[in-house]
C-alpha positions as CSV (number, residue, x, y, z in Angstrom):
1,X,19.2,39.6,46.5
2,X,16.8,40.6,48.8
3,X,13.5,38.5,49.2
4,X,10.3,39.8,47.4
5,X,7.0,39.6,50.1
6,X,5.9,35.9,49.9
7,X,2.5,37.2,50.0
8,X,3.1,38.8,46.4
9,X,4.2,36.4,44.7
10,X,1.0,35.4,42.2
11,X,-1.3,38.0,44.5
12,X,-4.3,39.4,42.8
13,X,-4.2,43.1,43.3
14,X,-7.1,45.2,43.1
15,X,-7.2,49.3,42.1
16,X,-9.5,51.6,43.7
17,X,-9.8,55.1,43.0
18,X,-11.5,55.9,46.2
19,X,-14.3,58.9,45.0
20,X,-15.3,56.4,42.6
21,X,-15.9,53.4,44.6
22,X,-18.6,53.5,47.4
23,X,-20.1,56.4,49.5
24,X,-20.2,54.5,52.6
25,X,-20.5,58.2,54.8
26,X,-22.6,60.7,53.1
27,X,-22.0,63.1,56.6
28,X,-18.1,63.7,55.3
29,X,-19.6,64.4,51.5
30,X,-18.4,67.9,49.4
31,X,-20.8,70.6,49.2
32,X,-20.4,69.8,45.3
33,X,-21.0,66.1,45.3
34,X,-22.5,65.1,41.9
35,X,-25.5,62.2,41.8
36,X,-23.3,58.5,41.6
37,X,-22.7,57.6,38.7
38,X,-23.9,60.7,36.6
39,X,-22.0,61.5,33.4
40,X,-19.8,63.0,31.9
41,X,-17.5,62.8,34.4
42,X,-15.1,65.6,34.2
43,X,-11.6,66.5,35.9
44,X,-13.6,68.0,38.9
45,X,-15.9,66.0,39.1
46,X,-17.1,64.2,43.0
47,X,-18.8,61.4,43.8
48,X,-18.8,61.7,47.3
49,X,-16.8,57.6,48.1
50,X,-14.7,57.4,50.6
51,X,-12.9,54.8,53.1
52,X,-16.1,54.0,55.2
53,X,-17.0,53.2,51.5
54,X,-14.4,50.6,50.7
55,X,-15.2,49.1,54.2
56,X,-18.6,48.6,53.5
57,X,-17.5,46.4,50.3
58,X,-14.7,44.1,51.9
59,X,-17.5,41.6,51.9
60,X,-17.8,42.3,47.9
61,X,-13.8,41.8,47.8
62,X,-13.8,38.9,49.7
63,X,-16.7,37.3,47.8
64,X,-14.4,38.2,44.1
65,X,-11.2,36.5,45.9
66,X,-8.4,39.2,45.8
67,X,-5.1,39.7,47.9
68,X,-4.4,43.2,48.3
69,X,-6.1,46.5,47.5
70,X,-3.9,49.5,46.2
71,X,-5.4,53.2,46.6
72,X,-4.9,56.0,44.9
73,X,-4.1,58.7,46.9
74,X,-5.7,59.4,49.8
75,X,-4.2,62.5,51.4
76,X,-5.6,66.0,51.4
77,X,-5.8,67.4,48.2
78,X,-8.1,70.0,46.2
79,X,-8.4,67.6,43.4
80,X,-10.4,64.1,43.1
81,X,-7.4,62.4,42.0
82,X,-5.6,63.5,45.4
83,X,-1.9,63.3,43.4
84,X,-1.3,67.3,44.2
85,X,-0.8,66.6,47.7
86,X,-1.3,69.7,49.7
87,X,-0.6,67.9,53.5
88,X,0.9,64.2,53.7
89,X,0.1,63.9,57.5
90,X,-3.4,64.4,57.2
91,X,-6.4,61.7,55.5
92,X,-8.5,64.2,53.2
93,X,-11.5,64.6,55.6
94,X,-13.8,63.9,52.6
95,X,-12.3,60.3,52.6
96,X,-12.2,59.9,56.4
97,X,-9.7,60.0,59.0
98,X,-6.3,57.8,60.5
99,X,-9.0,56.2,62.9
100,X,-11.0,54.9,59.4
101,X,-8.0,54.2,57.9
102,X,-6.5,52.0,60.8
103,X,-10.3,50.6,60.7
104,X,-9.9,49.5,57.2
105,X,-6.3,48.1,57.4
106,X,-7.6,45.7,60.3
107,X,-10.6,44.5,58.9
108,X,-9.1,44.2,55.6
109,X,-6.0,41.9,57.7
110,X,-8.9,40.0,59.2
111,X,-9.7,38.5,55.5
112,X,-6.1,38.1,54.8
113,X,-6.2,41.3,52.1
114,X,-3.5,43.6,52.4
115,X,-3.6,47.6,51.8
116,X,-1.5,49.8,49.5
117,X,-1.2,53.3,49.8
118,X,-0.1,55.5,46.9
119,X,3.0,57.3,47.5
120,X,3.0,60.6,45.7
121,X,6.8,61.7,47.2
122,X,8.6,63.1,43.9
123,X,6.2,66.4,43.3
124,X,3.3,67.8,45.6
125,X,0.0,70.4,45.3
126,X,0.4,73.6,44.9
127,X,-1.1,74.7,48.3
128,X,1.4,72.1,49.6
129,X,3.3,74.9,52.9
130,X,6.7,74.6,52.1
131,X,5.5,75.7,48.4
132,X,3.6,78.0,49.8
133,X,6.1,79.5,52.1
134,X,8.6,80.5,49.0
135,X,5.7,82.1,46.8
136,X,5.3,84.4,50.2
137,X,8.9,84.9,51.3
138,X,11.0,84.5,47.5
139,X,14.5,83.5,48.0
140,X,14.3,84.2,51.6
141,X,11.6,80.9,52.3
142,X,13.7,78.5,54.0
143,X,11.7,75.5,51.8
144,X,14.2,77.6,48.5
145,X,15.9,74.5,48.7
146,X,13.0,71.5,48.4
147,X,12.2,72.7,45.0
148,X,13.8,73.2,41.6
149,X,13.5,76.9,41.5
150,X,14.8,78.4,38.4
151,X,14.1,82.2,38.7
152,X,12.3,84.6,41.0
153,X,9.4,85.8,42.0
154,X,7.7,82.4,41.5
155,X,5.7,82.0,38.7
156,X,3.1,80.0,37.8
157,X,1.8,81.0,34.4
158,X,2.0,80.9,31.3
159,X,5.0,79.5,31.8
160,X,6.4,78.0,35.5
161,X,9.7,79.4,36.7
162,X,10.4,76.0,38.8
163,X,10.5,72.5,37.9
164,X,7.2,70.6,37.8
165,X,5.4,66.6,36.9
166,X,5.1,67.0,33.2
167,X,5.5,69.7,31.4
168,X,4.7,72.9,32.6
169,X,1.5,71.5,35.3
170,X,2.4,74.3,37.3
171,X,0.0,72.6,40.1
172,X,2.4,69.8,41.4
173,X,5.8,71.0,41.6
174,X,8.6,68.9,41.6
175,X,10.1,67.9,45.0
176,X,14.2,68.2,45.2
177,X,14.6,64.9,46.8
178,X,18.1,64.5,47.3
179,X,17.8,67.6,50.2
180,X,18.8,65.7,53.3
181,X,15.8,67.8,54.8
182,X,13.4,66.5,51.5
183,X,15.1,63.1,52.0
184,X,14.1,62.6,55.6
185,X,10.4,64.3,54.8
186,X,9.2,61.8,52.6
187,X,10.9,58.9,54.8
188,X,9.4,59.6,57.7
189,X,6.0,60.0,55.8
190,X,5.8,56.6,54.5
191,X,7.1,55.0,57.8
192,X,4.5,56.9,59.7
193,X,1.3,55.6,58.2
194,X,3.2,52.5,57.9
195,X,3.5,52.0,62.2
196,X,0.1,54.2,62.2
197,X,-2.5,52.7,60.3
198,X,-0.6,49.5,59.7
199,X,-0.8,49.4,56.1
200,X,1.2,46.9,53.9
201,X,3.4,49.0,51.2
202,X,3.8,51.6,49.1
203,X,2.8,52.1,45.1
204,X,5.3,55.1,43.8
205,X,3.7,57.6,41.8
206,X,6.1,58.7,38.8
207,X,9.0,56.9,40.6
208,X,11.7,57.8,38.0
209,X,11.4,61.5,39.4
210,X,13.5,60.4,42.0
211,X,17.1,59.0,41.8
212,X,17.9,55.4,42.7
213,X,20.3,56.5,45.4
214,X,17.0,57.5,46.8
215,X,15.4,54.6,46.7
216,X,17.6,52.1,47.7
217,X,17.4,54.5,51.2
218,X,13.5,54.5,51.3
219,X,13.5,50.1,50.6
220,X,16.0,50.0,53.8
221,X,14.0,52.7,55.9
222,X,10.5,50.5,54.7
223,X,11.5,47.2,55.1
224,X,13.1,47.8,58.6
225,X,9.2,49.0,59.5
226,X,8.1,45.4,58.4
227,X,9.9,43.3,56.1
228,X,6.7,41.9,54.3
229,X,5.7,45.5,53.2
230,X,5.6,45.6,49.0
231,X,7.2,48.7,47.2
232,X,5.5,49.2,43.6
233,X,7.2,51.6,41.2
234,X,5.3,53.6,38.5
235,X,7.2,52.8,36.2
236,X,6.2,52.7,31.8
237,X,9.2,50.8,30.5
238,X,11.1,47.7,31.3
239,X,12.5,48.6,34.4
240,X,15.1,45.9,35.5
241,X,17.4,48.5,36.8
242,X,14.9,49.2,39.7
243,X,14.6,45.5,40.5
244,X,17.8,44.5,41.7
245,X,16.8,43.5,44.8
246,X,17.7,47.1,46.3
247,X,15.6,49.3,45.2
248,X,11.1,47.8,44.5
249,X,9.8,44.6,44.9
250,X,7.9,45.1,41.9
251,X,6.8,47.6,38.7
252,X,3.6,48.1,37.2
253,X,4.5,46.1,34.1
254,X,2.9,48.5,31.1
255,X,4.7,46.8,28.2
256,X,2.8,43.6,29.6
257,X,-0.8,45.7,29.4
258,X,0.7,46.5,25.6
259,X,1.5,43.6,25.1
260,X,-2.3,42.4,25.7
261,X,-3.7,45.1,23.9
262,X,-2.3,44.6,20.8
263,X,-3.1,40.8,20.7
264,X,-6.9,40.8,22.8
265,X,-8.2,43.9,22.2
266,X,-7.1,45.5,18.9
267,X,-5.8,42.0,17.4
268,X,-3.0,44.0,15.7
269,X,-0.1,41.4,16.0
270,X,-0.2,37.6,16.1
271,X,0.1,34.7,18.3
272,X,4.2,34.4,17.8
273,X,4.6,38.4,18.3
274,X,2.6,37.8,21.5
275,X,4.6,35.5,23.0
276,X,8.1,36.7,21.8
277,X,6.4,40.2,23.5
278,X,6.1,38.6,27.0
279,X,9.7,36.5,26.4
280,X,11.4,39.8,26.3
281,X,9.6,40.9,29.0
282,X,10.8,37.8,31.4
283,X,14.1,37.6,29.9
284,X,14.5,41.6,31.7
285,X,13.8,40.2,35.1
286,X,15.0,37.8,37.6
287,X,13.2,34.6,37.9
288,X,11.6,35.4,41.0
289,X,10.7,39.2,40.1
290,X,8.3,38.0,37.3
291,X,6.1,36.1,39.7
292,X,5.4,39.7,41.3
293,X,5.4,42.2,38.5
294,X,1.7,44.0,38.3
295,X,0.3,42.9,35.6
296,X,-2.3,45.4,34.3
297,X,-4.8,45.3,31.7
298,X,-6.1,49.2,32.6
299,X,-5.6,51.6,35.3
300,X,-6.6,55.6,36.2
301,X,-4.6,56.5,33.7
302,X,-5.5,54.3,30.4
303,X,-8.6,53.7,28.6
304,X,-10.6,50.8,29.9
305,X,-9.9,47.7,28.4
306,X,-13.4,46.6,27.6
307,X,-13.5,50.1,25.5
308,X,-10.4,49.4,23.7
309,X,-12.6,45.5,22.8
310,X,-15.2,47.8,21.3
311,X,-17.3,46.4,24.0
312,X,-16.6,43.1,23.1
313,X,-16.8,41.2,26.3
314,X,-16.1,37.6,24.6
315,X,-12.5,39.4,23.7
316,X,-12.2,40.9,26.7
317,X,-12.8,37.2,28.7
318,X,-10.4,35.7,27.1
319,X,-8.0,38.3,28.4
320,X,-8.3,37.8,31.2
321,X,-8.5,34.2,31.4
322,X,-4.4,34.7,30.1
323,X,-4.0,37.6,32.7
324,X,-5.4,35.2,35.6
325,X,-3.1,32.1,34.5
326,X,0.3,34.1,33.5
327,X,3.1,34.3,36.1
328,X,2.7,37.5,38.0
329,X,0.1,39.8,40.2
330,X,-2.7,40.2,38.1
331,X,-4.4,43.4,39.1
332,X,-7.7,44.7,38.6
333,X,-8.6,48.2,38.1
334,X,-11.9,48.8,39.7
335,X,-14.9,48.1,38.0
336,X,-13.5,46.3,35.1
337,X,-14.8,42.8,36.7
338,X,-18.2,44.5,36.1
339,X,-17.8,45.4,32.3
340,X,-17.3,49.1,33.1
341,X,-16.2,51.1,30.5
342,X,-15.0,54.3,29.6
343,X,-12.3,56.7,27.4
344,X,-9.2,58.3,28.8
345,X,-9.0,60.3,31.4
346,X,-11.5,61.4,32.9
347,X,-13.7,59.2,31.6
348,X,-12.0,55.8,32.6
349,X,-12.6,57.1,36.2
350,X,-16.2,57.1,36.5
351,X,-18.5,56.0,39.6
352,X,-18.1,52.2,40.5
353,X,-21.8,50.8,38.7
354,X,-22.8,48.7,41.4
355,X,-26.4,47.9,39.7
356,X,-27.0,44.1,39.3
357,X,-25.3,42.8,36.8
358,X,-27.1,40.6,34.2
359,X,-25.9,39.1,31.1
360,X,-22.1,39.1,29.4
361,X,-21.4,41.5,32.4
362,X,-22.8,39.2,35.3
363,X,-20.6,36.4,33.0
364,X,-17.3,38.6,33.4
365,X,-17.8,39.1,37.1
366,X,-18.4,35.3,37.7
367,X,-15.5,34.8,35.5
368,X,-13.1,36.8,37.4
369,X,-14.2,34.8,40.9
370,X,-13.5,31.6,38.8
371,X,-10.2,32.2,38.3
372,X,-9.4,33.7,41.1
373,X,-10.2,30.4,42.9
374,X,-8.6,28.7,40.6
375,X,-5.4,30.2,41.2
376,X,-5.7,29.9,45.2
377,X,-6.6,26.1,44.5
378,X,-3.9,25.5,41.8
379,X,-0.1,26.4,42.6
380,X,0.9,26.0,39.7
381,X,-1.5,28.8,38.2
382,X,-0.3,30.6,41.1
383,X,3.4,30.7,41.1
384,X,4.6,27.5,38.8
385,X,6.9,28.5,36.2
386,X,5.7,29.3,32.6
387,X,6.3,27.5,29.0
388,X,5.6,28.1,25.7
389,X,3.5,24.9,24.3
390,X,2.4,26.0,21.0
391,X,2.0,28.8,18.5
392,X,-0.1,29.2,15.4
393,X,0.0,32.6,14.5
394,X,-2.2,32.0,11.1
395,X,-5.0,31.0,13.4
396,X,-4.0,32.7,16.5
397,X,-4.1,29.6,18.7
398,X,-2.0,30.0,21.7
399,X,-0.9,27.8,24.4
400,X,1.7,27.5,27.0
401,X,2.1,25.2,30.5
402,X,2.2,26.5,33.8
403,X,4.2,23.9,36.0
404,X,4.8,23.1,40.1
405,X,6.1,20.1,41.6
406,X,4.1,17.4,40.0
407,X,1.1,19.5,39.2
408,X,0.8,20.9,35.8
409,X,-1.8,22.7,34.1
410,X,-2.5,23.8,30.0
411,X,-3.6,26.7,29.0
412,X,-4.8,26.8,25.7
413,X,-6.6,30.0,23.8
414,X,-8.4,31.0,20.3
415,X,-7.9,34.3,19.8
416,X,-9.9,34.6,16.4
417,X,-13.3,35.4,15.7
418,X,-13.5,31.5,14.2
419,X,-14.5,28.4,15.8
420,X,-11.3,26.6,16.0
421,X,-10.6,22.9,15.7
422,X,-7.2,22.2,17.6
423,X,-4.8,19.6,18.2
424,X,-2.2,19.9,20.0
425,X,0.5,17.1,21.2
426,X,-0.3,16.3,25.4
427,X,2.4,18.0,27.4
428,X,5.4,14.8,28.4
429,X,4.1,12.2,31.0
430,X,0.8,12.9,30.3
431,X,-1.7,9.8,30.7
432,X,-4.6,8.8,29.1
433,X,-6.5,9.6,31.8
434,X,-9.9,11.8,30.9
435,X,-8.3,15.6,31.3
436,X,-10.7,18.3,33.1
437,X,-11.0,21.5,31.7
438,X,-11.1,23.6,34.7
439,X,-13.0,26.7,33.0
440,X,-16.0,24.3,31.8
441,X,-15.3,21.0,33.6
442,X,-15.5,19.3,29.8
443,X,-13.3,15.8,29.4
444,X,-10.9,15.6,26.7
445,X,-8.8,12.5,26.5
446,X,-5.4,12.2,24.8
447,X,-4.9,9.1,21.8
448,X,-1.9,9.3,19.9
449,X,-0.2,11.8,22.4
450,X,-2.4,14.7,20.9
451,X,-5.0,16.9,22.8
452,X,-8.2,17.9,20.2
453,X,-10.3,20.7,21.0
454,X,-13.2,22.3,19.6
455,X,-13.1,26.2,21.0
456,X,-15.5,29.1,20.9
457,X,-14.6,32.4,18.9
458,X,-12.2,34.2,22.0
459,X,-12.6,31.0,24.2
460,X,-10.1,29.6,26.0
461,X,-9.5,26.1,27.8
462,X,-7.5,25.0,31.3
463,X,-6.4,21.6,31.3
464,X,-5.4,19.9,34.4
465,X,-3.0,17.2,34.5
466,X,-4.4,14.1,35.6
467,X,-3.5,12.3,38.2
């Protein structure tokens, strides 16, 4: 099996949507560039953030602690969401340019943060040329071939006459990408901002759009560019067939995000349907693919997880405290580290509030960095292997082990809107030694070989081994 990017493994990823994070050059604005942060935001809407943006915050990333940053895409596009890409070799110019982007990818190297590009390669815009060229030369265009054209002249409404992303979004046409000529396109894309701009991988938009055959040629063609570089599928499903070691390094793991909104946000299953959940969802994978699945709790395209809490941030904490100590790349979608909220699409896209944060919300944030530390400090948080510990699905008490080399840690949760009494028997070779809890720096002791704990309505407690 091929190797998975060391730097992955346990990495905390972080989502920006780059209109919606930071105006850092107000000179590269669109004439139509709404106020920041006004709402409703709508499909059209602009901010006006940009690259120069997200450079101007790498302090503010550094400060929360995260590995990599993934972008959504970044390429020219008539859309805010960029994923109708009308030129892959050309930066929109209301982002920035290659020079910013080269700019960005070095200083975010120089704080050991690495930087993912969105790979839109199985459908493009509308205004994308070779599309272009067949709705001005019909059968005769030479591009005939890069698409799935059914019928001619080219239609676009009310119904397309060619293949598109979703049904019938006549705007992003579906690439033909087993076309040698297609085939080499989209390869020599991705290794060309790759050598450019020395950025670290690629995220693949709708990757099940294109056949494996394909894939297993772009993770040779990539990986030959630098070995370290991470390929991400878009992927909704359990998607072990892509992770064979020849194909991604990694999915975005959706039944994981499920998975936590059922049992955090909505509470609709229990403690023992939780964690036979995520055992399914290990059993799929090889060992070492689990320590780099993306482990998401909300992205561009779902509602915000603190929405789905009903603004509950004490439910929403305790999520993450399991996202932060569960094998994997925990990513953040922007914002949510600041209590943003906000319904589907469009909404769950709005401007990055960058207001000082007081409160539950300043709580979340300062949450977030406390994890994050703790998994740099703690290996076995990091990448140590995962048990079950113990399961009370009346209560919904939860609490499993995470375990490298001689350092081990317990994770224990109340998921319940209760104070919770719990004791629980001290993980083997435990002493009686005073135990830290990592999260409050409380001592607990063990007598009898049992751990008892008094926990907060959605509170949760990390438990170092002692010495």
């Amino acid at each position: 099996m091929n190797q998975l990017p060391e730097w992955s493994k346990g990495a905390v990823i972080y989502q920006i949507f780059p209109d919606r994070f930071y105006n850092g050059d107000k000179a590269n604005d669109p004439p139509n560039t709404e106020r920041w942060g006004r709402l409703p935001v709508t499909r059209e809407t602009l901010y006006g953030g940009d690259l120069r943006g997200i450079i101007k915050k790498i302090p503010y990333l550094v400060e929360l602690g995260v590995d990599a940053i993934y972008l959504t895409p970044i390429f020219v596009s008539p859309s805010p969401h960029k994923y109708d890409t009308t030129d892959y070799y050309q930066i929109d110019s209301h982002f920035g340019n290659v020079e910013v982007l080269s700019e960005l990818a070095r200083k975010c190297h120089k704080n050991n943060i690495r930087v993912v590009l969105d790979g839109v390669f199985g459908h493009c815009g509308e205004n994308f040329a070779a599309f272009r060229d067949i709705f001005e030369k019909g059968s005769k265009s030479k591009y005939v071939d890069w698409f799935y054209i059914h019928s001619f002249p080219l239609k676009k409404r009310p119904k397309p006459t060619y293949e598109t992303c979703g049904r019938n979004v006549w705007w992003m046409p579906r690439l033909r990408t087993e076309n040698p000529q297609v085939k080499d396109y989209i390869l020599n894309i991705a290794t060309h901002w790759m050598k450019k701009s020395k950025i670290d991988g690629w995220r693949l938009d709708v990757a099940t759009e294109i056949g494996h055959e394909f894939w297993k040629k772009f993770r040779k063609t990539i990986k030959r560019v630098n070995s370290e570089a991470i390929i991400l599928g878009e992927i909704w499903h359990i998607a072990s067939p892509w992770l064979q070691g020849n194909e991604f390094d990694s999915v975005m793991n959706y039944p994981f995000r499920q998975l936590m909104v059922a049992f955090f946000a909505e509470n609709r299953i229990n403690a023992t349907e939780f964690d036979e959940g995520l055992a399914w969802i290990r059993k799929a994978y090889k060992k070492e693919v689990n320590h780099a699945l993306y482990n998401l709790i909300g992205s561009h395209d779902t509602p915000r997880f603190l929405t789905l809490c009903r603004a509950d941030v004490s439910k929403m904490t305790l999520a993450v405290i399991f996202q932060m100590t569960y094998p994997g790349m925990p990513a953040i979608y922007y914002g949510d580290e600041r209590g943003m909220d906000g319904e589907g699409d469009p909404d769950n896209r709005r401007a990055m509030n960058w207001k000082e944060l007081k409160g539950q919300k300043k709580g979340l944030f300062e949450l977030y960095e406390k994890l994050i530390a703790l998994r740099k400090a703690h290996p076995a948080l990091r990448i140590g292997e995962f048990f079950t510990h113990y399961v009370d699905p009346k209560r919904n008490v939860y609490s499993y082990t995470r375990r490298w080399g001689d350092e081990e840690v317990l994770i224990v949760l109340n998921n319940s809107a209760n104070l919770q009494g719990v004791t629980i028997s001290a993980p083997e070779d435990w002493s009686g030694l005073p135990i830290s809890d990592l999260l409050s720096g409380e001592k607990y002791s063990i007598a009898d070989e049992k751990i008892r704990l008094s926990l907060q309505p959605y509170s949760g407690a990390i438990l170092l081994k002692p010495e």
